[in-house]
LUMZAKE-951982 format. One record per atom (N, C-alpha, C, O): residue in one letter; atom name; x, y, z. Coordinates in Angstrom, 3 decimals, padded with zeros to 6 digits. Each point is the difference from the previous one (the first is absolute). Example, Ala and Ser with C-alpha at 12.3 -4.5 7.8 and 13.67 -1.06 7.14 Angstrom:
2
+------+------+----------+----------+----------+
: rest : atom :     east :    north :       up :
+------+------+----------+----------+----------+
:    a :    N :  013.190 : -005.690 :  007.800 :
:    a :   CA : -000.890 :  001.190 :  000.000 :
:    a :    C :  000.900 :  001.200 :  000.000 :
:    a :    O :  001.036 : -000.019 :  000.665 :
:    s :    N : -001.386 :  001.069 : -001.385 :
:    s :   CA :  000.820 :  001.190 :  000.060 :
:    s :    C : -000.770 :  001.090 :  000.730 :
:    s :    O :  000.509 :  001.108 :  000.169 :
+------+------+----------+----------+----------+
This chain:
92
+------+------+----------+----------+----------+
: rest : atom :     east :    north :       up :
+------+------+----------+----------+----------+
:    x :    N :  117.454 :  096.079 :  158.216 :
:    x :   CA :  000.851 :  000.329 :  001.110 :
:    x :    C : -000.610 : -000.546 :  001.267 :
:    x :    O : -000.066 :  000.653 :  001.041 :
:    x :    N : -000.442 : -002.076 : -001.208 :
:    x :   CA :  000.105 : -000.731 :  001.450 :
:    x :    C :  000.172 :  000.601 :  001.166 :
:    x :    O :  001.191 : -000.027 :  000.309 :
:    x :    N : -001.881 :  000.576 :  000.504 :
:    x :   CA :  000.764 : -000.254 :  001.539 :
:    x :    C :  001.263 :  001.229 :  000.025 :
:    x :    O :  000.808 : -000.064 :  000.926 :
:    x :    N : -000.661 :  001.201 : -001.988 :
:    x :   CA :  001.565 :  000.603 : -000.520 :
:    x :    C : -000.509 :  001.320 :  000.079 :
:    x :    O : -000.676 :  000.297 : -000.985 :
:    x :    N :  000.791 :  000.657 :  001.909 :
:    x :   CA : -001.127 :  001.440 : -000.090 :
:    x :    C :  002.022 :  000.952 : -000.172 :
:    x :    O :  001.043 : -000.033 :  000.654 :
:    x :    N : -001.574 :  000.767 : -002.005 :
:    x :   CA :  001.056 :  001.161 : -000.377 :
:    x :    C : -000.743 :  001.392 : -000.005 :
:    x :    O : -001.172 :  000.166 : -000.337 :
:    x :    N :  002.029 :  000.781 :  000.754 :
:    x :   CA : -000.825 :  001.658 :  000.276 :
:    x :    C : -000.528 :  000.233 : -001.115 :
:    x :    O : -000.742 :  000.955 :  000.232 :
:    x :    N :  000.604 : -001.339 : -001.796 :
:    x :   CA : -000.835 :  000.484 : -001.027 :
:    x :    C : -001.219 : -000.740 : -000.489 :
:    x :    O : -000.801 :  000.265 : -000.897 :
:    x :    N :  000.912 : -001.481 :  001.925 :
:    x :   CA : -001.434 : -000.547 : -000.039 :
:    x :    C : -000.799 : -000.546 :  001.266 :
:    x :    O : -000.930 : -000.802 :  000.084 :
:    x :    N :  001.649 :  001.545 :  000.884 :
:    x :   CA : -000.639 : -000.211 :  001.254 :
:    x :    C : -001.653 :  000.427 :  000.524 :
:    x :    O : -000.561 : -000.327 :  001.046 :
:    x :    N :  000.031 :  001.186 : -002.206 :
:    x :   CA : -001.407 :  000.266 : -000.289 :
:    x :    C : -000.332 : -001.297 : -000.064 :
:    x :    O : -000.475 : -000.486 :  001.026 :
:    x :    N :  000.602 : -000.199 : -001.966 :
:    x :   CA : -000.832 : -001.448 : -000.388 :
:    x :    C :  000.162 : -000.991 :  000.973 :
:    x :    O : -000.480 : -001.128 : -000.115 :
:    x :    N :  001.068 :  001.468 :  000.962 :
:    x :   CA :  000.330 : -001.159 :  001.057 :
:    x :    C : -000.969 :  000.208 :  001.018 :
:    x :    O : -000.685 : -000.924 :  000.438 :
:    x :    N :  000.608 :  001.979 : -000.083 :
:    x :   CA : -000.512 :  000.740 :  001.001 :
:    x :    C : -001.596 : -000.037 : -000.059 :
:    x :    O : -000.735 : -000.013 :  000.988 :
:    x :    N :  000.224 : -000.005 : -002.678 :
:    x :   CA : -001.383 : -000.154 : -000.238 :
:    x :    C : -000.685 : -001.147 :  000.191 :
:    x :    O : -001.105 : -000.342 :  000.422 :
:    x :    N :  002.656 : -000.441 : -001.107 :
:    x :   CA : -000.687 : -001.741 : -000.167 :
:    x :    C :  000.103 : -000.675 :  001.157 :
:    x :    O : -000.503 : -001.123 :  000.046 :
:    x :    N :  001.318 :  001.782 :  001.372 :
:    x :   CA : -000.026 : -000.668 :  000.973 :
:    x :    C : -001.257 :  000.448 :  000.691 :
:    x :    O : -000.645 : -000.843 :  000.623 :
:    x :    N :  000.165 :  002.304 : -000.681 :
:    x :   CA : -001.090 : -000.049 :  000.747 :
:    x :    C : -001.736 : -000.587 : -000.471 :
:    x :    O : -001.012 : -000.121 :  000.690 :
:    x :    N :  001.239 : -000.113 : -001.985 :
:    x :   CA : -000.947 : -000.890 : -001.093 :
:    x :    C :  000.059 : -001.411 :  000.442 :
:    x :    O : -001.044 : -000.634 : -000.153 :
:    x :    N :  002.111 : -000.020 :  000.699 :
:    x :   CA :  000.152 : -001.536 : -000.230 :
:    x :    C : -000.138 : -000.224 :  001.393 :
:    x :    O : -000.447 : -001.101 :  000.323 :
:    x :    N :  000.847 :  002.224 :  000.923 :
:    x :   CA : -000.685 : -000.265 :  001.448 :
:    x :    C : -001.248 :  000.065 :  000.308 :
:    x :    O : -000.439 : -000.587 :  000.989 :
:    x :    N : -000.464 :  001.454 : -001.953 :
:    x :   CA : -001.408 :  000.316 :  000.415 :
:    x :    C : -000.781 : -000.987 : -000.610 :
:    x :    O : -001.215 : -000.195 :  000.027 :
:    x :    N :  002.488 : -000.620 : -000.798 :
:    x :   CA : -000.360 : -001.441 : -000.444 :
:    x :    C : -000.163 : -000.867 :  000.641 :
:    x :    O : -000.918 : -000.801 : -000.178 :
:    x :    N :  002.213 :  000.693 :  001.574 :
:    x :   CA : -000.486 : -000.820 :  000.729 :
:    x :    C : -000.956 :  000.410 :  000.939 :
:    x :    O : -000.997 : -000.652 :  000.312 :
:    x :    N :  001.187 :  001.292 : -000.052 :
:    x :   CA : -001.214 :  000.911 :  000.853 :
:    x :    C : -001.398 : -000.703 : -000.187 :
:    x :    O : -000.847 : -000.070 :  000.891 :
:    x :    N :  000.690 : -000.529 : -002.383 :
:    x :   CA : -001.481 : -000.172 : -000.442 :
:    x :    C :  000.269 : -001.217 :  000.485 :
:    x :    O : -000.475 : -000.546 :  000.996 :
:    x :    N :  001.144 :  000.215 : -001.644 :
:    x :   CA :  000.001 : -001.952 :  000.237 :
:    x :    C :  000.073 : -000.332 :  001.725 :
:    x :    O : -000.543 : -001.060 :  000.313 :
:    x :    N :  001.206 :  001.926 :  000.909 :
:    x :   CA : -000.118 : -000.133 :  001.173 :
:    x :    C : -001.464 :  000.187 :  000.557 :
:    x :    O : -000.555 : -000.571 :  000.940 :
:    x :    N :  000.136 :  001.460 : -001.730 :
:    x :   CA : -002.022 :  000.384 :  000.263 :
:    x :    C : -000.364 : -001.010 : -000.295 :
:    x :    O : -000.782 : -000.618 :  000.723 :
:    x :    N :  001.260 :  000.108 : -001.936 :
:    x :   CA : -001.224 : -000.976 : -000.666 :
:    x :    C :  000.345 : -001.107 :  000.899 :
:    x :    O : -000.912 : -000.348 :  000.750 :
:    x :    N :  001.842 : -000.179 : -000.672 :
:    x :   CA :  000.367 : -001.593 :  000.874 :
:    x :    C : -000.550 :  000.183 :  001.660 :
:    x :    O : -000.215 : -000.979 :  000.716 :
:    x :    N :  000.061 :  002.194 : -000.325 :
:    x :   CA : -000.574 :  000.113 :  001.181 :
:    x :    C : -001.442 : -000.110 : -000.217 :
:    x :    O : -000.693 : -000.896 :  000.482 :
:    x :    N :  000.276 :  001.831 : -001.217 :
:    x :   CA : -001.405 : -000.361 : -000.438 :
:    x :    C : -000.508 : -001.218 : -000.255 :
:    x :    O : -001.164 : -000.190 :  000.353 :
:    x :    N :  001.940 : -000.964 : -001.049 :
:    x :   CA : -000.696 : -001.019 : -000.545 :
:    x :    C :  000.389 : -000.905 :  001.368 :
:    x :    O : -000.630 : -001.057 : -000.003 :
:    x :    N :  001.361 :  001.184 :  000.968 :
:    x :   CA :  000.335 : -000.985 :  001.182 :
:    x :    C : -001.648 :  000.463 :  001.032 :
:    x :    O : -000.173 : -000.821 :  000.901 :
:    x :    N : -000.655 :  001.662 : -000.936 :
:    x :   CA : -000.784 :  000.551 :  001.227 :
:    x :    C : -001.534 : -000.499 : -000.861 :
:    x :    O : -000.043 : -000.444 : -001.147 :
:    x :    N : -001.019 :  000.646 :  001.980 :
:    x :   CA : -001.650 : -000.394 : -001.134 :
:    x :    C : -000.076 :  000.756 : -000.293 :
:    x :    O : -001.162 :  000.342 :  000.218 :
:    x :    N :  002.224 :  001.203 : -001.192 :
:    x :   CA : -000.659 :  000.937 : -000.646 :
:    x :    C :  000.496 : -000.512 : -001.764 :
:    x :    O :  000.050 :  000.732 : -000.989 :
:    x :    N :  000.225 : -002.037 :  001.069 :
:    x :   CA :  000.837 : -000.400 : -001.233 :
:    x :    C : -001.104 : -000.381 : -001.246 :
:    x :    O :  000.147 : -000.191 : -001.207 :
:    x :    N : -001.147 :  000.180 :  001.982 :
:    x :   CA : -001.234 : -000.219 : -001.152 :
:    x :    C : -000.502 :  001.418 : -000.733 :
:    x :    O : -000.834 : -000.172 : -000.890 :
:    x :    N :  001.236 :  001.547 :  001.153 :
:    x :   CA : -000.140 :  001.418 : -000.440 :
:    x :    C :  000.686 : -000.173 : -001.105 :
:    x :    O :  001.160 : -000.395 : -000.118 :
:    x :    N : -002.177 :  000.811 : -000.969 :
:    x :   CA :  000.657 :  000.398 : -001.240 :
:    x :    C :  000.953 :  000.687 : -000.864 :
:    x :    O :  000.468 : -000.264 : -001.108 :
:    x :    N : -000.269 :  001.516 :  002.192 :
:    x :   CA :  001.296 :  000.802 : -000.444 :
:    x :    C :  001.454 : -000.494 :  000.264 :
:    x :    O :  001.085 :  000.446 : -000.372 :
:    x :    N : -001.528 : -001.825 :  001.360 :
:    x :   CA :  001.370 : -000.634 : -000.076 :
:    x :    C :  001.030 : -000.258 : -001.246 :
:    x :    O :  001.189 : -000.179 :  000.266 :
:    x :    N : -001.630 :  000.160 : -001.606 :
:    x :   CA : -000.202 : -000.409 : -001.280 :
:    x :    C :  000.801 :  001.616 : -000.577 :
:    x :    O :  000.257 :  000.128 : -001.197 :
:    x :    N : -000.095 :  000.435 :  001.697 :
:    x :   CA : -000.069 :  001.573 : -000.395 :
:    x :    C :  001.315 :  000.475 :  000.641 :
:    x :    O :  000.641 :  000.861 : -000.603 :
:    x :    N : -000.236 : -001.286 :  001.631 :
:    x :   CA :  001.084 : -000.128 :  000.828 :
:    x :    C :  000.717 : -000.622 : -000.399 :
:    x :    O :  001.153 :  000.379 : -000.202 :
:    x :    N : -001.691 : -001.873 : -000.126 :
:    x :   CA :  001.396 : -000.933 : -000.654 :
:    x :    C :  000.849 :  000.764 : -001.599 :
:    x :    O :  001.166 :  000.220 : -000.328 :
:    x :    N : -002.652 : -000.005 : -000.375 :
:    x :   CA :  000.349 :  000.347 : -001.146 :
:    x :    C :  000.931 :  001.672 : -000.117 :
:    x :    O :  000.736 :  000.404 : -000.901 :
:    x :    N : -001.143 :  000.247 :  002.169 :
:    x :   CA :  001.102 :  001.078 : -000.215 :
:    x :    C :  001.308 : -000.170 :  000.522 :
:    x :    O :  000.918 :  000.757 : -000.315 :
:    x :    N : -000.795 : -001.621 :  001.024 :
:    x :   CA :  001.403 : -000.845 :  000.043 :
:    x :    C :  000.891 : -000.527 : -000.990 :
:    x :    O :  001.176 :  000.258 : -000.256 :
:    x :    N : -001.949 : -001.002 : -000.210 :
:    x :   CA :  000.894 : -000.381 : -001.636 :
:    x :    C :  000.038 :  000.936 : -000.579 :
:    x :    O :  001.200 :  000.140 : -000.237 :
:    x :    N : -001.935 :  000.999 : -000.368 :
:    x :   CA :  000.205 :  001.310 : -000.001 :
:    x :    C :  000.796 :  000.407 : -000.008 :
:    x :    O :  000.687 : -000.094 : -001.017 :
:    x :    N : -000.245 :  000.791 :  002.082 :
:    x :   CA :  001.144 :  000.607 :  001.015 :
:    x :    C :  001.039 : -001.110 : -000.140 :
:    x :    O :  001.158 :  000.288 : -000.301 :
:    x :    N : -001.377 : -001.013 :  000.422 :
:    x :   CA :  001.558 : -000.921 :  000.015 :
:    x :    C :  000.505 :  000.228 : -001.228 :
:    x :    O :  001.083 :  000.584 : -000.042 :
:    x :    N : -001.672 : -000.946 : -001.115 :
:    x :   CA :  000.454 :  000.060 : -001.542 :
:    x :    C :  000.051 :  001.380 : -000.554 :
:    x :    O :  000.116 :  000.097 : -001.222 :
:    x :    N : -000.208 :  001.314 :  002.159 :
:    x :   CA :  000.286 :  000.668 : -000.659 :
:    x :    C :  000.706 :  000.713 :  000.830 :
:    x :    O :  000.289 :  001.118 : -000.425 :
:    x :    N :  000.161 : -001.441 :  001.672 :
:    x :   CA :  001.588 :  000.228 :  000.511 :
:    x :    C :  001.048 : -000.167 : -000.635 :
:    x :    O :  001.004 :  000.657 : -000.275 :
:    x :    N : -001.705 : -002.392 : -000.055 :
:    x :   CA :  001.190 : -000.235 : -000.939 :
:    x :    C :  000.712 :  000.342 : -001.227 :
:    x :    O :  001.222 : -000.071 : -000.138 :
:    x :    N : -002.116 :  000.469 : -000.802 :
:    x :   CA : -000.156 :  000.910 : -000.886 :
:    x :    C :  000.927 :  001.243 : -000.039 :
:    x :    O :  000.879 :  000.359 : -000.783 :
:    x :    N : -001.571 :  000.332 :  002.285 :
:    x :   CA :  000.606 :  001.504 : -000.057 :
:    x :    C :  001.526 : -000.079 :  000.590 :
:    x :    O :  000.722 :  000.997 : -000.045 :
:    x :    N : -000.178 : -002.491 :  000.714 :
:    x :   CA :  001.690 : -000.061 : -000.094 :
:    x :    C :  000.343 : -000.222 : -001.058 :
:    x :    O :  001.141 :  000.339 : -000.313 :
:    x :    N : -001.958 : -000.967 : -000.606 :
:    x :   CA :  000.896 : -000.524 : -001.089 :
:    x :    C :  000.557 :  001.114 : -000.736 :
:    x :    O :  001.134 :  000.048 : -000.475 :
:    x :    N : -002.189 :  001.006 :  000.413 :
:    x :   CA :  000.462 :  001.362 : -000.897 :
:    x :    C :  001.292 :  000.408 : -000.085 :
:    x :    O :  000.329 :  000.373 : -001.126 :
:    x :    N :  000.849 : -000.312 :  002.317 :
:    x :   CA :  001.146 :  000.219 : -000.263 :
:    x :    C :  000.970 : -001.129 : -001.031 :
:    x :    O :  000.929 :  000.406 : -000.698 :
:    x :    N : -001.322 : -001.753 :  000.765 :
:    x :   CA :  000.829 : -000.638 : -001.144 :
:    x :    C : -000.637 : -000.110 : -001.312 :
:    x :    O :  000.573 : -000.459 : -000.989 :
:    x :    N : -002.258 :  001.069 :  001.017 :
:    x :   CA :  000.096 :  000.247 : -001.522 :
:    x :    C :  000.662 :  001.485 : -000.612 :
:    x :    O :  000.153 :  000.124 : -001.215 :
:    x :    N :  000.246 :  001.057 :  002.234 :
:    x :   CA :  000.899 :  001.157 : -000.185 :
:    x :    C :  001.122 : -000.272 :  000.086 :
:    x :    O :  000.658 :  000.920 : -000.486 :
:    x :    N :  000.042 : -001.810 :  000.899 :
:    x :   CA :  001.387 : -000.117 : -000.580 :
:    x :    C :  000.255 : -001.519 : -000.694 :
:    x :    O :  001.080 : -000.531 :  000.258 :
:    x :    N : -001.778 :  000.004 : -000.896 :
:    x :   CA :  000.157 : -000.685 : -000.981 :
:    x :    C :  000.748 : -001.584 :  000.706 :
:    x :    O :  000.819 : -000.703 : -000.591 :
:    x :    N : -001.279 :  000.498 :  001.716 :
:    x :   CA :  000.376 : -001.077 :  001.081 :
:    x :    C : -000.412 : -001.596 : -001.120 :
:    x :    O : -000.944 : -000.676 :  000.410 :
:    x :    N :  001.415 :  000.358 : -001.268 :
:    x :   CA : -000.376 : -001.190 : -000.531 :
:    x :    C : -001.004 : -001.356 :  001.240 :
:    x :    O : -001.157 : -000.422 :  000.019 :
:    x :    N :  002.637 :  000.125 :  000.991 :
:    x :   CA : -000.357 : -001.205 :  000.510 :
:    x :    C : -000.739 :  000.537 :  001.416 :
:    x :    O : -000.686 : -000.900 :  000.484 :
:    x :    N :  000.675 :  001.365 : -000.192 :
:    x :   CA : -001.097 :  000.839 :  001.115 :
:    x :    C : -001.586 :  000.290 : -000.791 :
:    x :    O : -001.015 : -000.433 :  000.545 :
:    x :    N :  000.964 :  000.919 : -001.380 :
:    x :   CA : -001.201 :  000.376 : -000.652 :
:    x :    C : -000.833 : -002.001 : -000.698 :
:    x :    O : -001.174 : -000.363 : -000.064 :
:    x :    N :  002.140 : -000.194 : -000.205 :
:    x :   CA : -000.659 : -001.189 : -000.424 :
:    x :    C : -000.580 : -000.753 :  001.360 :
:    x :    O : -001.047 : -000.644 :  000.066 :
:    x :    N :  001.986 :  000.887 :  000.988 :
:    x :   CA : -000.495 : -000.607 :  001.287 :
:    x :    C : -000.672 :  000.603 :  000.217 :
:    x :    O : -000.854 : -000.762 :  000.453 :
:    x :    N :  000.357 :  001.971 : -000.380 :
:    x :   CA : -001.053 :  000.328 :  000.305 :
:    x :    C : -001.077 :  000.097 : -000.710 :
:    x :    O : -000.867 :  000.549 :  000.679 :
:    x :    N :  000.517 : -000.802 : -001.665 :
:    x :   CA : -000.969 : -000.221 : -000.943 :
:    x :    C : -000.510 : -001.949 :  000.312 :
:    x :    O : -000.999 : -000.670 : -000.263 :
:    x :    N :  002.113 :  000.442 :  000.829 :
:    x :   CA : -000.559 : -001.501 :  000.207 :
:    x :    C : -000.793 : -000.382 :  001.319 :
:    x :    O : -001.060 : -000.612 :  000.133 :
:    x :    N :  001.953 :  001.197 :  000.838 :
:    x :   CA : -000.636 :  000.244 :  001.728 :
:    x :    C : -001.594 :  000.905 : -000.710 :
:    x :    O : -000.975 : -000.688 :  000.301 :
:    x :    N :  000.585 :  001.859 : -001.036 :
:    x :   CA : -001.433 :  000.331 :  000.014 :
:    x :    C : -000.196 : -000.824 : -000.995 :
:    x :    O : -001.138 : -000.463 :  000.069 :
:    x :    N :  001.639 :  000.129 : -000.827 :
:    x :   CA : -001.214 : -001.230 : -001.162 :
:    x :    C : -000.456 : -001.265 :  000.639 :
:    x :    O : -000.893 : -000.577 : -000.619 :
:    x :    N :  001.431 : -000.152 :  002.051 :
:    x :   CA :  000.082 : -000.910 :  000.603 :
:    x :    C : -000.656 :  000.242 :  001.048 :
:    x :    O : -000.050 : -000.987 :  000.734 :
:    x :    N : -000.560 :  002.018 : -000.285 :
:    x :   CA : -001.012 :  000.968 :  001.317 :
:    x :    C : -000.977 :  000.038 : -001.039 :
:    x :    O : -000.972 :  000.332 :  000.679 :
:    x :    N :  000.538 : -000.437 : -001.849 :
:    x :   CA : -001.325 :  000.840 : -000.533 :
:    x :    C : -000.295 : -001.026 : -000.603 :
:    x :    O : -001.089 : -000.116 : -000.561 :
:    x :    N :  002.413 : -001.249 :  000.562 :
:    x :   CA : -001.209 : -001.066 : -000.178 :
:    x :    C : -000.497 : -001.000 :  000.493 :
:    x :    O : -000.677 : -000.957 : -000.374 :
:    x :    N :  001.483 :  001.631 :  002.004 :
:    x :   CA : -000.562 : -001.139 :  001.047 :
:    x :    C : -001.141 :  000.854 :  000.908 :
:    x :    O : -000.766 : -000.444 :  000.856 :
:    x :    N :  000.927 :  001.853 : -001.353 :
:    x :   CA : -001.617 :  000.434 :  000.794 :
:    x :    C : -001.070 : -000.394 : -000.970 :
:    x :    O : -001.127 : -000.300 :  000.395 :
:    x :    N :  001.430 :  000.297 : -001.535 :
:    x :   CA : -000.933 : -000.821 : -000.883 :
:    x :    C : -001.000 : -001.150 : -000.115 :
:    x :    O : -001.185 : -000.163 : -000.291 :
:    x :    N :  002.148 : -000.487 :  000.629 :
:    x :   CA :  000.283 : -001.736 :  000.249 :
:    x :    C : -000.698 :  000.130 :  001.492 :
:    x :    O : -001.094 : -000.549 :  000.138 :
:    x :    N :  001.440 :  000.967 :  000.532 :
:    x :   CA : -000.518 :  000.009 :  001.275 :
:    x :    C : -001.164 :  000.825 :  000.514 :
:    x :    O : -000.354 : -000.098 :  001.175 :
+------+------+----------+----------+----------+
């Protein structure tokens, strides 16, 4: 359910949106961090990685409503958008 918030799954929306902002949240720390000379600190590494984190399991926790109602072509797109994030944080 893309982008589609209904009153019996407006929990999961609500979780995965505040999961996938504190997502960006990291990635706005981290890109500030790595622009200033504190970019050589090691926990920078710790920041990025709880970003991908948080991003892939926002995503996750929207998807939950089209694996509860049996959403065929929503659930494959979304299995492709996170199989295509986990293997370019990989890769990258």
């Amino acid at each position: 359910m893309l982008l589609r918030e209904t009153e019996d799954y407006e929990k999961y929306y609500k979780i995965g949106n505040v999961v996938m902002g504190s997502a960006f949240i990291c990635i706005v720390i981290f890109s500030l961090m790595k622009s200033t000379p504190l970019s050589d600190l090691s926990f920078l590494k710790y920041i990025h990685f709880a970003s991908e984190v948080l991003l892939i399991a926002g995503l996750i926790i929207n998807s939950v409503p089209d694996f509860l109602t049996w959403n065929i072509k929503n659930i494959i797109f979304d299995l492709i958008i996170i199989s295509f994030l986990i293997v370019f944080f990989i890769w990258v």
